[in-house]
C-alpha positions in Angstrom: 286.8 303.3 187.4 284.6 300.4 186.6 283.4 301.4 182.6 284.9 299.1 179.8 284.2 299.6 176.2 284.1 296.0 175.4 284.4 294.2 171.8 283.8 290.3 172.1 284.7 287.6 169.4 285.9 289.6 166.5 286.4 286.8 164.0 289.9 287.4 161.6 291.6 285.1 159.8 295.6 285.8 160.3 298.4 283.8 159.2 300.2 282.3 162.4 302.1 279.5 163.6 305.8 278.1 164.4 305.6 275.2 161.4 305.4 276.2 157.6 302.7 274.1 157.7 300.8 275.6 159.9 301.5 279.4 158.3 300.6 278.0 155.2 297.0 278.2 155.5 295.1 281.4 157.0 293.4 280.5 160.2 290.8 281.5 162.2 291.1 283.7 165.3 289.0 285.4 167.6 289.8 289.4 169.5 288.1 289.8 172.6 289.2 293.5 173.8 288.0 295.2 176.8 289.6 298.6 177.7 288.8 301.8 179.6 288.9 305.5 179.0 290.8 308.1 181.3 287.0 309.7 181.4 283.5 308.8 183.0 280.9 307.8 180.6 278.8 310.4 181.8 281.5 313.1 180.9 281.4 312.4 177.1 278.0 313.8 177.0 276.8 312.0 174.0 279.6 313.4 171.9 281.5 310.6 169.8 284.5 312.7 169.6 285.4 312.4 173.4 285.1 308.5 173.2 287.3 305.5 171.4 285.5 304.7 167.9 284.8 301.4 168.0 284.5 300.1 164.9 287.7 301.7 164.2 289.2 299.7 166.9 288.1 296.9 165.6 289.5 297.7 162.2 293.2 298.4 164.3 292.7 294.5 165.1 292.5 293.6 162.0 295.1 295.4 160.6 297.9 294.2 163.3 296.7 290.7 162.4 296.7 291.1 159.0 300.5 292.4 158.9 301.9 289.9 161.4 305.1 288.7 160.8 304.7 287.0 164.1 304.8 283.0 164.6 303.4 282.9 168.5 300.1 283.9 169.5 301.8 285.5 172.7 303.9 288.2 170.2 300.2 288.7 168.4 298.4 289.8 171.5 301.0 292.1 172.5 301.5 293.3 169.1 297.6 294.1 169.0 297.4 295.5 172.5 301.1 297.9 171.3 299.0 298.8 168.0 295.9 299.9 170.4 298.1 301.5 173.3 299.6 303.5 170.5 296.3 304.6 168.4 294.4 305.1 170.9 293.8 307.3 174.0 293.0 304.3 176.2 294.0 304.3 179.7 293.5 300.6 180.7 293.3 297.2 178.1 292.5 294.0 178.0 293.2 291.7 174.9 292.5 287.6 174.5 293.5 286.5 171.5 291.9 283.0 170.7 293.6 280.1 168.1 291.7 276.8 167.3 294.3 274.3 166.6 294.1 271.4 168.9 291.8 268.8 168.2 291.1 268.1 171.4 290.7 271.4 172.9 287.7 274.3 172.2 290.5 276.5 171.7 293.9 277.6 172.7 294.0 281.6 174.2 296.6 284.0 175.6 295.9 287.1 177.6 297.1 290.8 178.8 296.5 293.4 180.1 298.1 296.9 179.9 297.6 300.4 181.7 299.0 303.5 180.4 302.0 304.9 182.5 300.8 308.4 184.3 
């Protein structure tokens, strides 16, 4: 299947970091998600209730960042992509998580990408 439901650069600001210094300040960080449904676009005949809600995807994000207790951006991602897998009837995901904390770099991202067990 070759249909994504795609949410680029959701902006959050999440406390995250090894240091105390760097946790002491909330930080900018950018959700790009991509994921697929175990149905054909075509099947959900217009009807919201046979597809994944967006916005409260998006709000999902936020909340996983939010509650964190993580200080790698590697745990984040896979605690966002868990929180999603869990919430959410999606059969295939994608999740970049982006942190911009070298000053000499654009930014600093991680990746995965999950499929649900059949």
């Amino acid at each position: 299947m070759r249909e994504w439901i795609e949410i680029n650069g959701l902006e959050l600001m999440g406390r995250i970091g090894v240091s105390e210094e760097e946790r002491r300040d909330l930080q900018r960080l950018v959700v790009s998600v991509r994921f697929q449904l175990g149905s054909t676009f075509r099947d959900l005949n217009n009807q919201l209730e046979k597809t994944i809600d967006y916005s409260r995807v998006a709000a999902e994000i936020g909340k996983a960042v939010a509650s964190t207790r993580a200080h790698l951006i590697e745990t984040l991602v896979s605690e966002i992509g868990d929180a999603l897998m869990t919430q959410f009837p999606i059969e295939r995901i994608q999740v970049e998580l982006r942190k911009f904390i070298l000053s000499n770099a654009s930014y600093v991202s991680v990746r995965l990408e999950r499929e649900r067990k059949k």
